[in-house]
C-alpha positions as CSV (number, residue, x, y, z in Angstrom):
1,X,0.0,0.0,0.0
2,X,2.4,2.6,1.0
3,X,5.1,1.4,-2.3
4,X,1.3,2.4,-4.0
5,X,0.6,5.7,-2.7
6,X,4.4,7.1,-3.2
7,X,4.2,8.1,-7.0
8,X,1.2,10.3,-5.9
9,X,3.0,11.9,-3.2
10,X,5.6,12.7,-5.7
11,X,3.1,14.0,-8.1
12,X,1.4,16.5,-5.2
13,X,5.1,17.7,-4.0
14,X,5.6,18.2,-7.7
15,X,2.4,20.5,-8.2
16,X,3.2,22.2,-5.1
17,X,6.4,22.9,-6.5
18,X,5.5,24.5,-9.8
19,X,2.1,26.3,-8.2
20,X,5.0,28.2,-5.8
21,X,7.3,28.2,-8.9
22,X,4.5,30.2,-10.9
23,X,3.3,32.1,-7.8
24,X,7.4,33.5,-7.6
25,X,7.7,34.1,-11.3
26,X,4.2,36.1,-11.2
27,X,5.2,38.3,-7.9
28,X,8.1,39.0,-9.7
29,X,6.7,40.1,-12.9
30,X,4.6,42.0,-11.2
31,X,7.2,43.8,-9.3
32,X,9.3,44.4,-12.8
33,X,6.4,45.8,-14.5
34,X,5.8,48.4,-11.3
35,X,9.6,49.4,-11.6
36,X,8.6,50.4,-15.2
37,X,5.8,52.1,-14.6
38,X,7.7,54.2,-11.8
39,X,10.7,54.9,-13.9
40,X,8.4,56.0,-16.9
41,X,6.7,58.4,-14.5
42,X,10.0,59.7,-13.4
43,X,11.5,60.6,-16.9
44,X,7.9,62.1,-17.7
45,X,8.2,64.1,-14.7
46,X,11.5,65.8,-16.6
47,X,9.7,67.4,-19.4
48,X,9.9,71.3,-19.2
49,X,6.7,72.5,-17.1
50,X,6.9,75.9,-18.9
51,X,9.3,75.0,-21.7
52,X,10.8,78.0,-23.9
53,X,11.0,78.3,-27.6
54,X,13.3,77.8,-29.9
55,X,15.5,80.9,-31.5
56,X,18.3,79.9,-33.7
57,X,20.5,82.6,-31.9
58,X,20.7,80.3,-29.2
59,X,23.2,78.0,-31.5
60,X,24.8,81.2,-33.3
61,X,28.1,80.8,-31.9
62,X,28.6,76.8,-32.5
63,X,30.2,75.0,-35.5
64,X,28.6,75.2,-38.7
65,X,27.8,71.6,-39.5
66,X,26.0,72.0,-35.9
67,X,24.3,74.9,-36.6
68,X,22.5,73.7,-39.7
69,X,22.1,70.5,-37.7
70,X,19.5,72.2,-35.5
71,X,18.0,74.6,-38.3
72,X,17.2,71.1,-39.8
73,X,15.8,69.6,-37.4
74,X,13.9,72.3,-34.9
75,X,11.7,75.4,-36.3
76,X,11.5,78.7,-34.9
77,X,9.6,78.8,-32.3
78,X,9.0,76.1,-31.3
79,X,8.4,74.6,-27.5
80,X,11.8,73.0,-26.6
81,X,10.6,69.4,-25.0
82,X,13.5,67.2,-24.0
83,X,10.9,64.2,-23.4
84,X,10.0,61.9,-26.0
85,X,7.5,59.0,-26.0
86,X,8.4,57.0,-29.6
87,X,6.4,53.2,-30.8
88,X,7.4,51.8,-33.0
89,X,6.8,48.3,-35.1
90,X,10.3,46.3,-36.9
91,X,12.6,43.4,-36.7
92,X,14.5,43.0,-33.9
93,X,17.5,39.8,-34.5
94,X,18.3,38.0,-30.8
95,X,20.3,36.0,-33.4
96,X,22.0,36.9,-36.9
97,X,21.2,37.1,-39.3
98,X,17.3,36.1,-38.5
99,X,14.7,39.0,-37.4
100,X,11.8,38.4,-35.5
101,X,9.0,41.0,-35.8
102,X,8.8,43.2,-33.5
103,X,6.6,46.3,-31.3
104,X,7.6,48.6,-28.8
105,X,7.2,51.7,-26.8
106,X,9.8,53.8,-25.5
107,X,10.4,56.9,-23.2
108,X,13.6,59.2,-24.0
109,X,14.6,61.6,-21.6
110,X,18.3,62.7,-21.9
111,X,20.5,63.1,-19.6
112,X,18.1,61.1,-17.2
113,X,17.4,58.1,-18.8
114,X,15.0,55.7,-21.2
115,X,13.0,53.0,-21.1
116,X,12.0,50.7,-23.5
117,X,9.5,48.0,-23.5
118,X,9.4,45.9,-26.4
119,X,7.7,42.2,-27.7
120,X,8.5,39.9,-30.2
121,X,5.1,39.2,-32.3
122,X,6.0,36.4,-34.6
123,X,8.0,33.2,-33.3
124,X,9.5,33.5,-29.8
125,X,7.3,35.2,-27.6
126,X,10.0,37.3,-26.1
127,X,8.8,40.5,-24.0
128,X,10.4,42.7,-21.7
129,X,12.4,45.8,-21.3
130,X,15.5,47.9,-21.2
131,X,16.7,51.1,-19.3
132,X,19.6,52.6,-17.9
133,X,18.8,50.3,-14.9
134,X,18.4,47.1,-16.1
135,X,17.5,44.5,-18.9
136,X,15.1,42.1,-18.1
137,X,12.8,39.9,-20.5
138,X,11.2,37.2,-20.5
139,X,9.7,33.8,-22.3
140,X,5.9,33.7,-22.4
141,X,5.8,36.9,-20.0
142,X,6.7,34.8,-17.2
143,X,10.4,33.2,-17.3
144,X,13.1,34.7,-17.0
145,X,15.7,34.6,-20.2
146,X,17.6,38.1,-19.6
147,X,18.1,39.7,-16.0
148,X,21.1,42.2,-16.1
149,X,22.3,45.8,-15.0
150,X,23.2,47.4,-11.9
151,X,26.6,47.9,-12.5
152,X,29.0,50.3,-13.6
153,X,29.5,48.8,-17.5
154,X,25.6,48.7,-18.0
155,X,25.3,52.3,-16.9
156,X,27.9,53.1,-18.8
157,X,26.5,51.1,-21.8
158,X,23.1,52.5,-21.7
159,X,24.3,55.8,-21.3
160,X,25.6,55.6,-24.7
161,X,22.7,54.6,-26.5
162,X,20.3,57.2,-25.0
163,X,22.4,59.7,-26.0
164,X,22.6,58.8,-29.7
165,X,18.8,58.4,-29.6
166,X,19.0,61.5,-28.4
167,X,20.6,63.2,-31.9
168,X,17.9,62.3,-33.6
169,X,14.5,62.3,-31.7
170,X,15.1,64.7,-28.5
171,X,17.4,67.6,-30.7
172,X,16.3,69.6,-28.0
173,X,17.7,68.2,-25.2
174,X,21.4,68.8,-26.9
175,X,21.2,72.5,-27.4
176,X,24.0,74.5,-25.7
177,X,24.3,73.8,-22.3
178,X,25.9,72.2,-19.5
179,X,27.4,69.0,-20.5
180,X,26.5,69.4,-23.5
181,X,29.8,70.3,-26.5
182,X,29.7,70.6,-29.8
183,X,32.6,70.8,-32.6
184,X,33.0,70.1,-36.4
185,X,33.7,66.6,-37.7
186,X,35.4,67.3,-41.2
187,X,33.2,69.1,-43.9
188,X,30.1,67.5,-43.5
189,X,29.5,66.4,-39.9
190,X,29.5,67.2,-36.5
191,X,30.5,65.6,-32.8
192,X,28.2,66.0,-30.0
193,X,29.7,64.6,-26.7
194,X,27.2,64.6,-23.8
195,X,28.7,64.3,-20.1
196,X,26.5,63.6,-16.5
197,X,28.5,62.8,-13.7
198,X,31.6,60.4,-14.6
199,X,29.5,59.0,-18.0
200,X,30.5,60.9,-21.4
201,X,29.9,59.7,-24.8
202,X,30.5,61.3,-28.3
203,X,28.7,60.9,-31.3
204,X,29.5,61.3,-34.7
205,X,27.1,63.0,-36.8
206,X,26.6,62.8,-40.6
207,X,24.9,65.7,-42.0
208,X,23.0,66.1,-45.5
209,X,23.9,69.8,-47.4
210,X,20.5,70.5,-45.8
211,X,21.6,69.6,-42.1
212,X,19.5,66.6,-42.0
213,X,21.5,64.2,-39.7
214,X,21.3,61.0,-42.0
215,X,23.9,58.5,-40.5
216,X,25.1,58.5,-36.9
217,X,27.8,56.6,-35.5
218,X,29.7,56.3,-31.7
219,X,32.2,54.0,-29.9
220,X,30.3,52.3,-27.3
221,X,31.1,50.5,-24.0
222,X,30.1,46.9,-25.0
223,X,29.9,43.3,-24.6
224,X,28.7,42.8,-27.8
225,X,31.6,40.6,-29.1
226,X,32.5,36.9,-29.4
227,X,34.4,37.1,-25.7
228,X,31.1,38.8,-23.8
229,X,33.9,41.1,-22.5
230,X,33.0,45.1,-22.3
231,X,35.3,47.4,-24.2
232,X,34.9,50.3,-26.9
233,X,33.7,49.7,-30.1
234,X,31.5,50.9,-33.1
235,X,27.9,51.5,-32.8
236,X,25.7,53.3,-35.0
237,X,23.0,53.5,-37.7
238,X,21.1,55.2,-40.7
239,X,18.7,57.7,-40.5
240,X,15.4,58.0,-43.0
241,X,12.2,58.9,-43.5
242,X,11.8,62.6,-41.5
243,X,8.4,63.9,-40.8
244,X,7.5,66.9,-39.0
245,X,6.6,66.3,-35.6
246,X,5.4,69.4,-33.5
247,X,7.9,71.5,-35.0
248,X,10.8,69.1,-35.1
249,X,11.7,66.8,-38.2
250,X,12.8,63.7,-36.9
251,X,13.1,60.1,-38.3
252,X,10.5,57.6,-38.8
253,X,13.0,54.9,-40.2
254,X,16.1,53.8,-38.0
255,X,18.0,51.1,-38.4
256,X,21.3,50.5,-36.3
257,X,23.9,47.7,-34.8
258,X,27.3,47.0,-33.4
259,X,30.5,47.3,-35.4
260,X,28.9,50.4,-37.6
261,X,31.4,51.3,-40.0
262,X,32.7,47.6,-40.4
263,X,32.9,44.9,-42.6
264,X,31.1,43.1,-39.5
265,X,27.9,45.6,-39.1
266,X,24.9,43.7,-38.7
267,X,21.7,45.7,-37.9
268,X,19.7,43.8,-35.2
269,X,17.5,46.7,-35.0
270,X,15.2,48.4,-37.4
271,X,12.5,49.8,-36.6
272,X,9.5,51.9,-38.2
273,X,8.3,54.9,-35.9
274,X,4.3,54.8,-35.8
275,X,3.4,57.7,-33.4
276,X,6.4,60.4,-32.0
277,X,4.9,62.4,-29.2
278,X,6.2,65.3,-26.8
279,X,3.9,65.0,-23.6
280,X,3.0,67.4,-21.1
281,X,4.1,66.9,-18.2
282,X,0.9,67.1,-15.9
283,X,3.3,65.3,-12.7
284,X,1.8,66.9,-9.2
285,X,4.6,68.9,-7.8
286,X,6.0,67.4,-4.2
C-alpha cells in the first residue's frame, strides 16, 4: 500500500512545487512591471513644465555643421521638449542574421534616462524591457531569459545609446548647455559629446547639405563581441524617413547595430516609428 501511494506523493510535492514556482515568477513580474511604470513616470516628470521656444540665436556661436544640424531639425519657435514617447513596429535579431517582428514603446529623456518596452510578435514570444537600470525579459511573460544591469559597465552602456537616440529624436535636449559640447567633424558632420557625472559619450554625426542628420555613429562601452567582455567599439546606424513632428523633423526609419562602419555591421535593429509624441508633463509637484 504505502510502495502504492508514493508516486502520488511525488506528483502533489511536484504541483506544489510548480504552483510556488509560478506564484514567484508572477510576484516578480509584477514587481518588474511596477519598476517600469515608476521609472516611466520619473522621466515624464523631466519634461519642461513651462518650456521655452526655440530661436536659432541660441546656437549662433557653435560650429557650422551643428548649426545647420539644428536649423534642420527644430523650427523657430518652437516649444523646446527634452521628453519623447516613440512606438514603433520592426525586426529585432536576438540572433544573426534572423529578425523576428517586433513592437515597442519607449520613453527618452536625456540626460536622465529611457525606457523601452518591447515584444516579439512572430516566433519567440519574447517580451520585456531595457533602461539605464536594467535589462530584463522574459519567455511567455513569465520566465526569466535576460536579467542584467546594476553595475558600472551597463550604466555606462546605456548611457551611450540614450544619447545617440537623443541626436535624432530629442534635438532639444542637446542645445548648448551644461554638459553638452559641440565641434565640427570634417566638412560634413558634426561631434556631440554629452557628459553627466563620470559618464560621457561622443557621437558622430553625418549631416546632408541641408543639415538633415542622416547616418550616426559612436564608440560604445560593450559586450557585444565573441568574448562577452565590455570594451569600446562601433555603434551606429542610418537615419530615413523625417516627418515633422510638432515642429521638429525627426526620423521615422532607424535602423542601427554594433560594429557600424565595419565589414562586421549587422543591424539587429530596425525599426518603423508609428506615433512620436512630446507629452506634457501634468506630474503633481511634491
Amino acid at each position: 500500500m504505502g510502495k502504492r501511494t508514493l508516486p502520488m506523493t511525488l506528483l502533489y510535492l511536484f504541483l506544489i512545487v510548480l504552483v510556488l514556482l509560478i506564484i514567484a515568477l508572477s510576484l516578480l513580474r509584477f514587481w518588474d512591471r511596477n519598476a517600469e511604470r515608476t521609472e516611466w513616470r520619473r522621466l515624464l516628470s523631466k519634461q519642461p513644465v513651462h518650456p521655452v521656444r526655440f530661436d536659432p540665436a541660441t546656437v549662433a556661436e557653435l560650429p557650422e555643421a551643428a548649426r545647420r544640424y539644428f536649423a534642420y531639425t527644430i523650427a523657430p519657435g518652437t516649444p523646446l521638449l527634452s521628453v519623447a514617447e516613440i512606438d514603433m513596429k520592426g525586426l529585432f535579431s536576438l540572433k544573426p542574421p534572423e529578425y523576428l517582428p517586433m513592437e515597442a514603446r519607449q520613453i527618452l529623456a536625456l540626460p536622465y534616462g529611457f525606457v523601452w518596452k518591447m515584444r516579439l510578435v512572430g516566433g519567440l514570444p519574447v517580451s520585456g524591457s531595457d533602461t539605464d537600470s536594467w535589462t530584463r525579459f522574459r519567455i511567455l511573460g513569465l520566465i526569466p531569459v535576460a536579467r542584467a544591469g546594476g553595475d558600472a559597465d551597463h550604466t555606462r552602456s546605456a548611457f551611450g545609446r540614450y544619447v545617440i537616440e537623443a541626436v535624432f529624436w530629442t534635438p532639444a535636449a542637446l542645445l548648448p548647455g551644461p554638459g553638452i559640447r559641440w565641434e565640427a567633424v570634417g566638412e560634413s558632420g558634426a561631434r556631440v559629446t554629452v557628459t553627466r557625472g563620470e559618464l560621457s559619450q561622443s557621437v558622430d554625426v553625418t549631416l546632408s547639405h541641408e543639415g538633415k542628420p542622416i547616418e550616426v555613429s559612436m564608440m560604445r562601452w560593450s559586450n557585444a563581441n565573441p568574448q562577452k567582455q565590455y570594451r569600446l567599439q562601433p555603434f551606429g546606424g542610418i537615419l530615413s524617413d523625417f516627418r515633422d513632428v510638432s515642429g521638429y523633423r525627426l526620423p521615422f526609419r532607424v535602423e542601427g547595430g554594433n560594429l557600424f562602419g565595419t565589414e562586421e555591421y549587422f543591424p539587429f535593429y530596425k525599426a518603423e516609428i508609428t506615433a512620436i509624441r512630446f507629452p506634457l508633463n501634468t506630474m503633481p509637484k511634491n
